[in-house]
PATOR-808601 format. One record per residue (C-alpha): residue number from 1; residue in one letter; x negated, z negated, y negated. Coordinates in nm, 3 decimals. Layout:
residues N
+------+------+---------+---------+---------+
| resi | resn |      xx |      zz |      yy |
+------+------+---------+---------+---------+
|  NUM |    A |       X |       Z |       Y |
...
+------+------+---------+---------+---------+
end
This chain:
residues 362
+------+------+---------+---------+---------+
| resi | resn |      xx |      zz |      yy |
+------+------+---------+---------+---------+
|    1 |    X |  -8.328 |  -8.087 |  -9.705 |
|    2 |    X |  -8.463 |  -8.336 |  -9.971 |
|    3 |    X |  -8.698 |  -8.036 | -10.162 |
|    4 |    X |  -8.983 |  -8.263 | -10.405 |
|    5 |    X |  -8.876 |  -8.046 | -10.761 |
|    6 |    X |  -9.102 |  -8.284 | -10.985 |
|    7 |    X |  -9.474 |  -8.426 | -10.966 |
|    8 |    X |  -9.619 |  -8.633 | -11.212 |
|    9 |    X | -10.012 |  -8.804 | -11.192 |
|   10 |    X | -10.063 |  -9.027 | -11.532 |
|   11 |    X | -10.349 |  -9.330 | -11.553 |
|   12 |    X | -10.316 |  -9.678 | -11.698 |
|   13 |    X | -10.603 |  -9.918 | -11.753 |
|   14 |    X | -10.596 | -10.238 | -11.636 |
|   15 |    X | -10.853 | -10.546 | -11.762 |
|   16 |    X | -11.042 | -10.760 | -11.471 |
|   17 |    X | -10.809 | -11.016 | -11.419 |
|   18 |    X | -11.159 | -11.256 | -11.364 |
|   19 |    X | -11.527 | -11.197 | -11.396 |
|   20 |    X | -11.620 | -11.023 | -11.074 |
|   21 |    X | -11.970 | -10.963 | -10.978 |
|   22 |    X | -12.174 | -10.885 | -10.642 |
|   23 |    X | -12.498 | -10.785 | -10.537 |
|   24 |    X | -12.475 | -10.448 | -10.684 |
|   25 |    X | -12.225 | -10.391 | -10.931 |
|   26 |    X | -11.979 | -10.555 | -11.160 |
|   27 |    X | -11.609 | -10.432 | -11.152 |
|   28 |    X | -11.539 | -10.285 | -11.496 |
|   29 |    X | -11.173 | -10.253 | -11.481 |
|   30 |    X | -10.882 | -10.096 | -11.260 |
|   31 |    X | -10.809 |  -9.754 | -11.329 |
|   32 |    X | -10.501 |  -9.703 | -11.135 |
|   33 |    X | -10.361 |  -9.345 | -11.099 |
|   34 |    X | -10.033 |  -9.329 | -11.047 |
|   35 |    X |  -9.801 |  -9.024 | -10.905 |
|   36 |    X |  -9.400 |  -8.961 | -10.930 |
|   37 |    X |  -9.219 |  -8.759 | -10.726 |
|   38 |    X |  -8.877 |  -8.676 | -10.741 |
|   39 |    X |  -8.673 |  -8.485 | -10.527 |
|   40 |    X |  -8.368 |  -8.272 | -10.589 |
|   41 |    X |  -8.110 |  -8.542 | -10.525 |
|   42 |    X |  -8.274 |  -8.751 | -10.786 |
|   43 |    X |  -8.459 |  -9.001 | -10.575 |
|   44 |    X |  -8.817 |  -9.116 | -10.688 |
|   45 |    X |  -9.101 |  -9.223 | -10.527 |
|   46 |    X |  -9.367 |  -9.435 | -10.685 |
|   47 |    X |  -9.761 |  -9.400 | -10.535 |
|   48 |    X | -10.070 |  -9.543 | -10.691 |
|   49 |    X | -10.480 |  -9.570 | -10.622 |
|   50 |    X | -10.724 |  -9.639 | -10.782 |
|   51 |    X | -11.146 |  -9.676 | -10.892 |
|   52 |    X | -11.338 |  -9.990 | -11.017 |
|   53 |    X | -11.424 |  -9.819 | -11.386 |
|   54 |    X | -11.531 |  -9.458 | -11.316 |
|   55 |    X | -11.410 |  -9.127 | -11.210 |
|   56 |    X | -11.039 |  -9.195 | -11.291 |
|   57 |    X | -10.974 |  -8.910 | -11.448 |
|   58 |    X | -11.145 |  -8.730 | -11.206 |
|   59 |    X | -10.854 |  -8.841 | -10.963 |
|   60 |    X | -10.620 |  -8.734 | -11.175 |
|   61 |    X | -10.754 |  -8.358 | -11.253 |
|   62 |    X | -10.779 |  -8.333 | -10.868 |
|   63 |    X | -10.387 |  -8.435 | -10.860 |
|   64 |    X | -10.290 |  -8.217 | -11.153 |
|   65 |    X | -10.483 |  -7.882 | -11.105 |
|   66 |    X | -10.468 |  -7.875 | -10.768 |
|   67 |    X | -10.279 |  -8.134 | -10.510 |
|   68 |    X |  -9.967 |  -8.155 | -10.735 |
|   69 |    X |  -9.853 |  -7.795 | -10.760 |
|   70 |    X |  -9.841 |  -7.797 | -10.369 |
|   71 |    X |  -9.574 |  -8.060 | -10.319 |
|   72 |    X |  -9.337 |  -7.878 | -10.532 |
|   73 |    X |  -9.055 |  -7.689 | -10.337 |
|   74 |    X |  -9.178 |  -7.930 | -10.009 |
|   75 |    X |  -8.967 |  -8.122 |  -9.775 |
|   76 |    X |  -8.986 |  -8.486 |  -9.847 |
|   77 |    X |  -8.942 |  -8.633 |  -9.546 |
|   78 |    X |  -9.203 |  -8.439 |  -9.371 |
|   79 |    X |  -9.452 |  -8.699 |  -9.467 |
|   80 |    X |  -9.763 |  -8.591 |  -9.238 |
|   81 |    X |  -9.719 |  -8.195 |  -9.284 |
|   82 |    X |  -9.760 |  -8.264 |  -9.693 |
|   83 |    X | -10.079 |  -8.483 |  -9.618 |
|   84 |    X | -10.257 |  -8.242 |  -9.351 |
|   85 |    X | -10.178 |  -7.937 |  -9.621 |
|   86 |    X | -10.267 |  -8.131 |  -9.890 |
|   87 |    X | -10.630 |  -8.180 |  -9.727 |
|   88 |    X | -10.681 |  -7.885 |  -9.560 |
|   89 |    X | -10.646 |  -7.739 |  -9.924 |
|   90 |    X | -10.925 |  -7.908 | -10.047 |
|   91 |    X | -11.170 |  -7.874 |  -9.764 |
|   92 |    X | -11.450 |  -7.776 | -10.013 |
|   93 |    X | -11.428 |  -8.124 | -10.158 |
|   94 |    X | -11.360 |  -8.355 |  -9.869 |
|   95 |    X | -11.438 |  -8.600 |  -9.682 |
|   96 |    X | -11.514 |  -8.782 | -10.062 |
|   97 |    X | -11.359 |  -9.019 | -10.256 |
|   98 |    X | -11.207 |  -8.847 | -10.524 |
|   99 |    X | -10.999 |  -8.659 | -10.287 |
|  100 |    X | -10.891 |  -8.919 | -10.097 |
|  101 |    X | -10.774 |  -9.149 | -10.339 |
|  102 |    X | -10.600 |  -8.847 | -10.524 |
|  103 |    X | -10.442 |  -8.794 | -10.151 |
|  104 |    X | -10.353 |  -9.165 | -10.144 |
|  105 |    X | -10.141 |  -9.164 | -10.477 |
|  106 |    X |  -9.950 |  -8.878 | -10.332 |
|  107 |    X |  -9.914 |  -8.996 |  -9.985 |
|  108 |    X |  -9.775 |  -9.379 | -10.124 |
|  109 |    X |  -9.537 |  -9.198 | -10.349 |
|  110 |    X |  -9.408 |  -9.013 | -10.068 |
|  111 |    X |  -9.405 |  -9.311 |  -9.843 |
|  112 |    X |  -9.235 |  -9.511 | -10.092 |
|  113 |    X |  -8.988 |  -9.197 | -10.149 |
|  114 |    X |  -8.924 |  -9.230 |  -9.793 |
|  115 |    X |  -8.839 |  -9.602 |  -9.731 |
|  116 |    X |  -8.629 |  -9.612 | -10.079 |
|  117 |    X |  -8.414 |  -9.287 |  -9.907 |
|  118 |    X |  -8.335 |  -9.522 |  -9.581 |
|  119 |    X |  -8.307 |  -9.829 |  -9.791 |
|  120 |    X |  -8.589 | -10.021 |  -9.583 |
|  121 |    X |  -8.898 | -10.196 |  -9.675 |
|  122 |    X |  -9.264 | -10.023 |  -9.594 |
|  123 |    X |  -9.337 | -10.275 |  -9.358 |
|  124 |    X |  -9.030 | -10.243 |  -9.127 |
|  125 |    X |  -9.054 |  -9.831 |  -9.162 |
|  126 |    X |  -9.404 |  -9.823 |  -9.032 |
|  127 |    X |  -9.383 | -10.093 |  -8.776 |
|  128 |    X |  -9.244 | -10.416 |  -8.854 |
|  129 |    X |  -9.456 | -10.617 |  -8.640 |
|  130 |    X |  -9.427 | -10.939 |  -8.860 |
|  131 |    X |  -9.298 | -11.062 |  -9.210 |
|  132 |    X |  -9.606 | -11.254 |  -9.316 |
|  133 |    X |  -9.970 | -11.234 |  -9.311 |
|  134 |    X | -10.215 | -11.512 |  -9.355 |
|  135 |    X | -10.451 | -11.497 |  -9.709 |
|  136 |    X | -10.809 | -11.570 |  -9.772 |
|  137 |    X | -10.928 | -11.543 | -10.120 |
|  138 |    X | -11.199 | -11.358 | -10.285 |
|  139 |    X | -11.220 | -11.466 | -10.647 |
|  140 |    X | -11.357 | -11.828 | -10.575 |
|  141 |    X | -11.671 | -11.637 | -10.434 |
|  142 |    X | -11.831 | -11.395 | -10.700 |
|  143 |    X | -12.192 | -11.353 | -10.697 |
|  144 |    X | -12.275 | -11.508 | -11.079 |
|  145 |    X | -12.046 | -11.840 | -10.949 |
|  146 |    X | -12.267 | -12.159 | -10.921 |
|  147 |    X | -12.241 | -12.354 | -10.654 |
|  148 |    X | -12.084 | -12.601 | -10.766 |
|  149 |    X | -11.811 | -12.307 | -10.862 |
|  150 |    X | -11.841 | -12.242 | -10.500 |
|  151 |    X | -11.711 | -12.528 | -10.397 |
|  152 |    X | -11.430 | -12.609 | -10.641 |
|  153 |    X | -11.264 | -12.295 | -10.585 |
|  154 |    X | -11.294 | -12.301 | -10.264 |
|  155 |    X | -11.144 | -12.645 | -10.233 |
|  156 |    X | -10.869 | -12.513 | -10.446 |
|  157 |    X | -10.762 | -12.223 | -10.198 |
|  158 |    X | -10.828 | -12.464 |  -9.919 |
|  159 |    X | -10.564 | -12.652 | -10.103 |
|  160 |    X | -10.321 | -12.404 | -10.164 |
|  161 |    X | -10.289 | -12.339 |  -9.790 |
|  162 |    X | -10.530 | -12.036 |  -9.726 |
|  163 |    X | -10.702 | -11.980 |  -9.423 |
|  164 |    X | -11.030 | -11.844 |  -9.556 |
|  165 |    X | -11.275 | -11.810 |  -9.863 |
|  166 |    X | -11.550 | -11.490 |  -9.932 |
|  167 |    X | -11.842 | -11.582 | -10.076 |
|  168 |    X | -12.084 | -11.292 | -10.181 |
|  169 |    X | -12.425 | -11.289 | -10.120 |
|  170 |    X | -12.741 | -11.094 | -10.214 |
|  171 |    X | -12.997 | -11.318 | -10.409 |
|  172 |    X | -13.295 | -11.205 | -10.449 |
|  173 |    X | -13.408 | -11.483 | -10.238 |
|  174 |    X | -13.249 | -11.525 |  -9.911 |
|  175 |    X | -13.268 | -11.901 |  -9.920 |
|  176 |    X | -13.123 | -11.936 | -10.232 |
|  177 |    X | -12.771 | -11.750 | -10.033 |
|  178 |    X | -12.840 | -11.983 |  -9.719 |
|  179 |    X | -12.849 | -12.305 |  -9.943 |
|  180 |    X | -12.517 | -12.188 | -10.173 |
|  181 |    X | -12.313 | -12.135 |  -9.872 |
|  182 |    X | -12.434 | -12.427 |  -9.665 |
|  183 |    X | -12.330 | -12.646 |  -9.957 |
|  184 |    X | -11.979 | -12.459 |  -9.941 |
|  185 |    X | -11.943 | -12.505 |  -9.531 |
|  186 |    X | -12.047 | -12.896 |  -9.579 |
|  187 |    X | -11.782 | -12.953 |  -9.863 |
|  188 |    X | -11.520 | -12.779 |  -9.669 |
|  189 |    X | -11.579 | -12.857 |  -9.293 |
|  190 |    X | -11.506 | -12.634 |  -9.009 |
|  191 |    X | -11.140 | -12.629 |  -9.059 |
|  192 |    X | -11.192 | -12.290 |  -9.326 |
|  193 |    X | -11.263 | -11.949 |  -9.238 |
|  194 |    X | -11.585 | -11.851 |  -9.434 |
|  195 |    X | -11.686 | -11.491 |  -9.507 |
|  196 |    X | -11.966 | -11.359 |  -9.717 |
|  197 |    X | -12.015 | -11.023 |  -9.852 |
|  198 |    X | -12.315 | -10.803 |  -9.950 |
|  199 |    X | -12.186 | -10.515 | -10.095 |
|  200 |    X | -12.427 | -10.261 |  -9.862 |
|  201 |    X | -12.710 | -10.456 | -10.017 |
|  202 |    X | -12.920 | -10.444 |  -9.780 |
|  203 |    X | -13.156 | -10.247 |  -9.574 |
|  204 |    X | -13.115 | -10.274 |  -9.188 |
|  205 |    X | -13.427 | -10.501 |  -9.146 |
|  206 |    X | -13.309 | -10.729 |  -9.376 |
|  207 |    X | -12.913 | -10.749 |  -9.277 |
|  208 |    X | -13.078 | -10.881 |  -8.976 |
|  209 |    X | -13.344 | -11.126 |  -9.113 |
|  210 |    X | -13.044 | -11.290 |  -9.318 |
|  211 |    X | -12.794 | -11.285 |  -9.024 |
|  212 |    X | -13.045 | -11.462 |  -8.821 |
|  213 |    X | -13.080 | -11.720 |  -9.147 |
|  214 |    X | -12.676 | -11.755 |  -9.183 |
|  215 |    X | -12.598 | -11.786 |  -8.854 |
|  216 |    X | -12.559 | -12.178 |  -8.827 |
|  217 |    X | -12.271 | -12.157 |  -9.035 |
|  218 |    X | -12.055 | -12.037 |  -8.812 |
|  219 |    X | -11.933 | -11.715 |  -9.045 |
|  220 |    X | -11.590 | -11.560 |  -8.961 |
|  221 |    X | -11.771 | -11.197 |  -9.058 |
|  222 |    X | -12.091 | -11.035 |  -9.246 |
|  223 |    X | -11.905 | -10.745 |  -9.489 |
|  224 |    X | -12.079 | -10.461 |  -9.585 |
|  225 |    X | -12.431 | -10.555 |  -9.534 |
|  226 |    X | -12.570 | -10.190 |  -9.546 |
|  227 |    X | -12.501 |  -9.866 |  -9.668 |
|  228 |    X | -12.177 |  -9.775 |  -9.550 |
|  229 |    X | -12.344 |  -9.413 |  -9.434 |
|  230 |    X | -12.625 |  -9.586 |  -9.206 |
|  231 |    X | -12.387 |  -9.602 |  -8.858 |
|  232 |    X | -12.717 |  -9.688 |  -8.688 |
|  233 |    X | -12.813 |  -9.969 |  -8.882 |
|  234 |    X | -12.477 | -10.114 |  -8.818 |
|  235 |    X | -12.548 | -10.088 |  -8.481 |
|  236 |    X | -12.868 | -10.277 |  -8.490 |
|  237 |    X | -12.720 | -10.569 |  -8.654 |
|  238 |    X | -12.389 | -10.583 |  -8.477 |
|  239 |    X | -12.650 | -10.599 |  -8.144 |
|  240 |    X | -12.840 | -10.846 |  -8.319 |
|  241 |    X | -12.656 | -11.077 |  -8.438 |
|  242 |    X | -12.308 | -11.315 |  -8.319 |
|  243 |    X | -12.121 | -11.303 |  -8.671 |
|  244 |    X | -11.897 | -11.012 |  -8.686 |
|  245 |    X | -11.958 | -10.754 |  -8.846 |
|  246 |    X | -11.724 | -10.602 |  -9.117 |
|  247 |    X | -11.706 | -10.287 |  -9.249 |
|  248 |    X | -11.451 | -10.016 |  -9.446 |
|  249 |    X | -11.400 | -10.073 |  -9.794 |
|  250 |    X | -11.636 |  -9.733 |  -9.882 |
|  251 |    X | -11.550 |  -9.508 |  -9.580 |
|  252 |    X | -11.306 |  -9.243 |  -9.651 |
|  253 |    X | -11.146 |  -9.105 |  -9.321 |
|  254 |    X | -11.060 |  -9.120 |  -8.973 |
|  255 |    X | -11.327 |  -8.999 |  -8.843 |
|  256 |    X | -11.593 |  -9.223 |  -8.984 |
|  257 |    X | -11.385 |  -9.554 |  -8.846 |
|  258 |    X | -11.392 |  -9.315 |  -8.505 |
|  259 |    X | -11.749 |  -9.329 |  -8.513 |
|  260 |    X | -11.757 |  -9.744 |  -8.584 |
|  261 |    X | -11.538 |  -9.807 |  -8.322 |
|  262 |    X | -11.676 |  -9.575 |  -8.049 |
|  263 |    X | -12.030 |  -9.738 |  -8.162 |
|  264 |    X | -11.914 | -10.098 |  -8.175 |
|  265 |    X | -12.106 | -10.125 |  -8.496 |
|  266 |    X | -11.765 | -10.291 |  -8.624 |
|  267 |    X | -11.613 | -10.626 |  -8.553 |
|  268 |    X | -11.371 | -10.601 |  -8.803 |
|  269 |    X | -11.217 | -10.335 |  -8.985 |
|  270 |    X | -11.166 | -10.299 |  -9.388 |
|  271 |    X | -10.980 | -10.014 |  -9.442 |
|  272 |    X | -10.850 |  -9.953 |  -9.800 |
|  273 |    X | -10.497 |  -9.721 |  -9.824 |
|  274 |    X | -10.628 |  -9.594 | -10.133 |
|  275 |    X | -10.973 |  -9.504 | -10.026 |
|  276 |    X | -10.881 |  -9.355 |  -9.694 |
|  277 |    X | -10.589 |  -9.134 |  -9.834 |
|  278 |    X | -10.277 |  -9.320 |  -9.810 |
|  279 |    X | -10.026 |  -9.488 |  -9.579 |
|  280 |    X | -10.034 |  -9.172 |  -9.320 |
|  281 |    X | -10.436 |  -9.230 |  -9.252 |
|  282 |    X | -10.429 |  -9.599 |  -9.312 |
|  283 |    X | -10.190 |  -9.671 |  -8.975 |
|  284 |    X | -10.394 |  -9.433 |  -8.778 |
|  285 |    X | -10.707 |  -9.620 |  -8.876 |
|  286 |    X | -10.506 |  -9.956 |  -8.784 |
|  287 |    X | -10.356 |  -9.812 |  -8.480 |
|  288 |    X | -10.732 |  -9.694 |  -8.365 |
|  289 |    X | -10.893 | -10.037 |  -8.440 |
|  290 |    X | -10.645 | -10.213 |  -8.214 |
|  291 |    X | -10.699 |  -9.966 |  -7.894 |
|  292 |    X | -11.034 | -10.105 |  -7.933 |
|  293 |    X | -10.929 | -10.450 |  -7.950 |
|  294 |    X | -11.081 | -10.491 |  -8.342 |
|  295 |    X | -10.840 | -10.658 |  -8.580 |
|  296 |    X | -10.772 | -10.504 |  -8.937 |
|  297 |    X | -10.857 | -10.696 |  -9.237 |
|  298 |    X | -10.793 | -10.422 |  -9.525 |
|  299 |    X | -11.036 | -10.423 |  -9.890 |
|  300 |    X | -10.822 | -10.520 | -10.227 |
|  301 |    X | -10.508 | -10.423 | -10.296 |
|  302 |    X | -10.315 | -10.735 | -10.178 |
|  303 |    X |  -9.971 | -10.619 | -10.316 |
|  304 |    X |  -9.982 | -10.305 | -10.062 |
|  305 |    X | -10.129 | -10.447 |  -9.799 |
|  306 |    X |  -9.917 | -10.712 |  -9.715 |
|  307 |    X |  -9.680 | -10.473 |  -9.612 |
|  308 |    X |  -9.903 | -10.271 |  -9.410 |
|  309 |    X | -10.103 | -10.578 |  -9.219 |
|  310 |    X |  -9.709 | -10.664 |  -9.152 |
|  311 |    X |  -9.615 | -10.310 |  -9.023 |
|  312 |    X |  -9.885 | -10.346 |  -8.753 |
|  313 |    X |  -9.969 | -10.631 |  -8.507 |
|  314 |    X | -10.378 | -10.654 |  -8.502 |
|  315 |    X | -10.431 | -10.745 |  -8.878 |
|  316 |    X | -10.531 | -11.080 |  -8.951 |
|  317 |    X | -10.578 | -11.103 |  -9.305 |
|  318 |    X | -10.473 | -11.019 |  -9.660 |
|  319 |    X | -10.721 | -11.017 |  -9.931 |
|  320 |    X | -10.610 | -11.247 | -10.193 |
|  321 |    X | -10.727 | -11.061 | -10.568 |
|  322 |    X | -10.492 | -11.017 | -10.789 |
|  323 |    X | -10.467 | -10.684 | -11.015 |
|  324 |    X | -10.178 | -10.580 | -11.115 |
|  325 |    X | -10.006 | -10.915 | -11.323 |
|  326 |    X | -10.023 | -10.681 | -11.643 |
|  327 |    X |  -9.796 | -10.446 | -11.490 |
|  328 |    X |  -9.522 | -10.593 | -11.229 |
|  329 |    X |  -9.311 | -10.815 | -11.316 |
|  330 |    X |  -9.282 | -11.053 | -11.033 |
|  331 |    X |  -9.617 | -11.132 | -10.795 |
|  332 |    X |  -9.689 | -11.166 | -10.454 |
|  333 |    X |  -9.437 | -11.390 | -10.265 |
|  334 |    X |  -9.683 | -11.703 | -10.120 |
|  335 |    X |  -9.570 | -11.925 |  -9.851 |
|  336 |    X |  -9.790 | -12.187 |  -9.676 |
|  337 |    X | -10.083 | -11.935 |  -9.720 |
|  338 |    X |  -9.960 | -11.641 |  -9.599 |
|  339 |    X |  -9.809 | -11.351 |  -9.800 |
|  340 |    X |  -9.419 | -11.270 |  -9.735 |
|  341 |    X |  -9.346 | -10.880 |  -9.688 |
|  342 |    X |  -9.148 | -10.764 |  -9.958 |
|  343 |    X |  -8.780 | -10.722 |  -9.810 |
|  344 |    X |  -8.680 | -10.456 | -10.088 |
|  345 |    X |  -8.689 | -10.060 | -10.016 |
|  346 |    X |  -8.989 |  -9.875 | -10.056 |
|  347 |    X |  -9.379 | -10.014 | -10.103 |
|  348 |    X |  -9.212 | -10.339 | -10.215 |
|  349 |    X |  -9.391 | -10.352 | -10.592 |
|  350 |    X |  -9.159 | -10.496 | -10.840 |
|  351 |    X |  -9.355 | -10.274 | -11.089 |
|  352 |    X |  -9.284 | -10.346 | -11.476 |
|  353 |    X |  -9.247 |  -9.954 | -11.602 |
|  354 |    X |  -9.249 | -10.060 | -11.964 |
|  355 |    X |  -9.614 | -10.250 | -11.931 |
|  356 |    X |  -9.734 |  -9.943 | -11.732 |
|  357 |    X |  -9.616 |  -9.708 | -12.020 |
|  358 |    X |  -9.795 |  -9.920 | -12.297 |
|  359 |    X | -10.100 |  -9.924 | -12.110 |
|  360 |    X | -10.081 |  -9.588 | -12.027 |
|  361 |    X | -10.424 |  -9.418 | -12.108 |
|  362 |    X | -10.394 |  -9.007 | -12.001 |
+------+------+---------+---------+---------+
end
């Protein structure tokens, strides 16, 4: 058997590759956590999460002290007995993120290990149900944009071929939202997907009182208007209003998408690989959301998703937002607005290992 005899967790620090703000926060920078594991035959797998600007290295104590030393001496292959060891070892500190996205680095290494041994991309290994997915885009729609920001971006992915634009939301003012994004709908037309995001913003009384406001617009979803925690307030709006309702960027297992879904609080799910604990958790998720009909629209991390949201057959869209330019050397393949799956083994991330070493932080 393929026995894991090495396990490495190092960080690098990546810059914003734009100025992104929302309603709540504004992202720092990437700190990506990345794990190698190597097996006795000398094959490596490469796995990666990360945070938005804190608790990095929190990740990465969780993988050193204490998920690392498992894996060593472990069958490769035997993807889902690592994961369900991994967490049952750290019941005292799950369901959270920092063990999840310390699972995640470990579970896409392994993953990635896995695909590279068969010679096969990620997306044909855990389902191949297509070799493209269509893009919206995200950067066009940060909260400090004016409108008149709004717009041109948006024109400009409407231009390069994508289906969709986010816009955040979240003034202060309700109207002052309303009249941004009605100026975006009547530059664009009805011929563009349009999404808006709060960033659990809201309380549930109010997610309502500005559905009922953006409702004319004909939104393709509402994203995280509440606290990801409040599963009841979800299910007043989602009963209240006719725009979709999206959620999953800041839940963190199985279960909680369980509870969504068996609640109907969700119209579409946003499940992140990292944040839900890798590849192994992030098909169930997928594979849940279609046996109730919901279609998968994963958070960030474009250059792993693609292949995933191609591995399955209810996604319907890639989150355009780039990251990772400083260190890969080639990008996303693009073609007529949808991304291409990457056709070469493993997670398909042409990653450029001497950028990653000079911006190697711990």
């Amino acid at each position: 058997m393929p026995t894991i005899v090495s396990a490495e967790a190092y960080l690098v620090d990546l810059p914003v590759e734009a100025v992104r703000t929302d309603a709540v926060q504004s992202f720092l920078k990437q700190e990506t956590v990345f794990v190698e594991i190597t097996t006795d035959d000398g094959l490596l797998g490469r796995g990666y999460s990360y945070t938005i600007g804190t608790g990095g290295t929190a990740v990465l104590a969780m993988l050193r002290d204490y998920l690392l030393p498992r894996v060593i001496g472990a069958d490769a292959r035997r993807i889902e007995a690592i994961w369900k060891d991994l967490y049952s070892s750290t019941r005292a500190t799950a369901v959270g993120a920092i063990t999840s996205l310390a699972l995640a680095a470990v579970d896409t290494a392994l993953w990635d290990w896995r695909c590279r041994s068969i010679e096969q991309p990620l997306w044909v290994v855990a389902g191949g149900a297509r070799d493209r997915v269509p893009l919206y885009d995200t950067e066009v729609g940060w909260l400090h944009l004016s409108t008149d920001e709004l717009i041109g971006g948006a024109k400009s992915a409407l231009a390069a071929g994508l289906g969709g634009v986010k816009i955040k939301i979240g003034k202060p003012d309700p109207g002052e939202d309303v009249e941004r994004l009605s100026a975006v709908r009547s530059a664009l037309g009805p011929g563009i997907d349009l999404m808006v995001d709060a960033n659990q913003a809201f309380t549930s009384a109010e997610a309502i009182r500005r559905a009922r406001l953006l409702e004319p617009l004909d939104l393709y979803w509402l994203e995280e208007p509440l606290p990801a925690d409040d599963i009841a307030g979800h299910v007043r709006l989602a009963r209240a209003t006719s725009i979709p309702v999206a959620v999953g960027e800041s839940m963190y297992s199985i279960g909680q998408f369980a509870e969504y879904l068996k609640r109907d609080a969700a119209g579409i799910v946003q499940v992140d690989v990292a944040r839900v604990g890798g590849i192994t958790p992030w098909l169930k998720v997928a594979h849940l959301a279609e046996a109730h009909n919901v279609p998968v629209c994963p958070h960030f991390l474009m250059e792993l998703h693609v292949s995933l949201c191609a591995a399955v057959p209810n996604s319907r869209y890639v989150e355009h937002i780039p990251q990772l330019s400083a260190v890969t050397s080639t990008g996303l393949a693009l073609e007529d607005g949808h991304a291409l799956a990457p056709t070469t083994p493993g997670l398909g991330i042409d990653w450029d290992l001497d950028a990653i070493d000079d911006l190697r932080a711990v």
